[in-house]
Every structure is written in C-alpha cells, then in structure tokens.
N, C-alpha and C positions, 0 to 999 in steps of 0.2 A: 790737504794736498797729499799727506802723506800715505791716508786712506786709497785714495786715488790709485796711488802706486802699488800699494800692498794687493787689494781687486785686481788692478789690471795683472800686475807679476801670476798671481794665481792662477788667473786665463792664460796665458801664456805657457805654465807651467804643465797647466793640462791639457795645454794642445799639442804641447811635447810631445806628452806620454802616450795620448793617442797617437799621436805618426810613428812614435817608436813602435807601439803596437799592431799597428799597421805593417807598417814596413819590414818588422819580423814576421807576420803571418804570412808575409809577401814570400819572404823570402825562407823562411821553413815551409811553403806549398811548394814551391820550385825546389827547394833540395830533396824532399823526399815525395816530390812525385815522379813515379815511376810507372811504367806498363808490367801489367803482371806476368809473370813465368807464362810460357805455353804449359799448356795442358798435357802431359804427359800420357803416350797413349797406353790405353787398358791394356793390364797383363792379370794374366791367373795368380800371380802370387800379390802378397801383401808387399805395398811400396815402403817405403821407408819412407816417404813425406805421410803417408797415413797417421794419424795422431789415435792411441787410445781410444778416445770415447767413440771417435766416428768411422773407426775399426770396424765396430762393433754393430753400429747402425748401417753402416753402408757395403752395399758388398764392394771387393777392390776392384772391379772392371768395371763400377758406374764412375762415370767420368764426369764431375760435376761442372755447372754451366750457370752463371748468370740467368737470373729468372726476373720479367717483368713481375712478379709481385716480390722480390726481397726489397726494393724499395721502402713499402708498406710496410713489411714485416719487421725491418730495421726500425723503422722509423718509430711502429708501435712498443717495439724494447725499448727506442730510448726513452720515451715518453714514459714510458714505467720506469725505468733506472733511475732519470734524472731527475723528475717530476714534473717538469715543464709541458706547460697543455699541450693538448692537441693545437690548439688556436695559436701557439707562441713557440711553438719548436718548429727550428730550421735547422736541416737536414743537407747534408751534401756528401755524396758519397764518391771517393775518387777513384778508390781501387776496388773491384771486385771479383772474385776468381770462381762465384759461384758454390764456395765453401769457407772461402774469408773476405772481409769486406772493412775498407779501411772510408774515415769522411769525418769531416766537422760538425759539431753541431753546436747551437745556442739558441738561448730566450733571445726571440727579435728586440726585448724589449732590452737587455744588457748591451753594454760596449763590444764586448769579448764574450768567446767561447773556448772550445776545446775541441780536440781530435777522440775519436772513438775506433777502437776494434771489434768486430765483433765475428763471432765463428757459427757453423751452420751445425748445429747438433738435430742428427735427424733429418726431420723437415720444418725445425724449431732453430732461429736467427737468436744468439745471444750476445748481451754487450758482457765483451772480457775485459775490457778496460776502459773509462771517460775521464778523460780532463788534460792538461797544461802538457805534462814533465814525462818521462819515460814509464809505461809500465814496469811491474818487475817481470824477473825471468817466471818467476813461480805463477803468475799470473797467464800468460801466456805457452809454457810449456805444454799445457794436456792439447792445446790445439792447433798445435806443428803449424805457427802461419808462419808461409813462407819468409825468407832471409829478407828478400827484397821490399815484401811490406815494413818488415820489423827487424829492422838492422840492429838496432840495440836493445839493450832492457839495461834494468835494477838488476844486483845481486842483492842476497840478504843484507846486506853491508852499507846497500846504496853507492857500490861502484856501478858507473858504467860497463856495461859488458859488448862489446862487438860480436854479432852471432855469426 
C-alpha cells in the first residue's frame, strides 16, 4: 500500500511541475510580448540605435524589414547552435524588426524549452543568446536590440540590469 502512495505522490508531483511550467511560460509570453518600435525613418547620419558590427555592414538609410526567408535562416542558426535536428526543432518567433528577432525554441521531443535572440549581421541571422534566464549585458551589447525586446540583461556580477 505504501508503494501505492509513494507511485502515485510522484505523478502528482510531476504534474505540478509541469503546470507550473506551463503556466510560467504562459505567463512570461504575455509579459514580454510586445510589438516592435516603429521603424525609424532613414537619415544620412549614423543613428544611435545602429550597433557596431552593422554600422559597418549596413549603410544608415537602409531601413531594415522583416523578410519571408529569416524564418529559415533563424531557424537553420538554431539548428547549429543548439544541435537539435532539423526533424525536432521547433521554432517560434515572436518579435521581429528585421534586424532583431526575439522567439522560443525546443526539441519536440523535451517538456520545455527556451527563448532565443538573435541579430542580423549583414545578410547573416545569428543566435546571441538561447536558453531559460536573462542574457548578459556583454552578450547583447555589440547588437543594440532594442529596449523593448531586451528590457533586462546580466551584469558581470549576475545582477539584473533594467536597460
């Protein structure tokens, strides 16, 4: 009997943890889903949301735009980042500005996944960040994503930072 109890507590146990998990995912998509900045219109001088690398790639009057194939392109970085097949990564991307793109991803075959960033260097989509917990700032820095994707990061320290 006592078996009994110990089995069954265990299921219960982890039906918990999945609805907590759940229910957090629930509800960290709803707090930080947001609609992106408008698109700032083209000026001859260099913007101050322009980052370094793509300074340098982009001239500052190309005014980037969401593209039916960064899907694809997203999706073949994560594939190499995380390692998960072709056949078993799932992809979801929530925010896109065309030069930053914020979305979930996981093995179908796991419970759980994670959040991913990733920035348009060039005409080349890269992950700056995948998984759980806050990026840090150093992480994120060289590719100015906007406030509103990436309201916090890490400090060296592992404080929270509000950007």
């Amino acid at each position: 009997m006592d078996k009994y109890f110990s089995i069954f507590g265990k299921v219960v146990l982890v039906v918990l943890v999945i609805g907590v998990l759940i229910a957090g995912g629930f509800y960290l998509g709803k707090r930080f889903s947001v609609q992106p900045a408008p698109t700032p219109a083209p000026t001859t001088s260099a913007s101050p949301l322009a980052s370094p690398v793509a300074s340098t790639l982009v001239s500052p009057s190309a005014s980037p735009k969401p593209s039916p194939d960064d899907f694809s392109a997203i999706r073949a970085a994560l594939v190499a980042k995380t390692g998960i097949s072709q056949e078993n990564i799932q992809v979801s991307i929530s925010q896109n500005t065309g030069q930053h793109a914020k979305g979930t991803v996981k093995d179908k075959n796991d419970i759980g996944g994670g959040y991913f960033l990733a920035a348009k260097v060039g005409e080349t989509w890269i992950i700056v960040y995948d998984g759980q917990s806050q990026p840090t700032c150093s992480q994120i820095a060289p590719y100015n994503f906007p406030k509103e994707m990436v309201p916090e990061c890490l400090d060296s320290s592992g404080n929270v930072v509000k950007r």
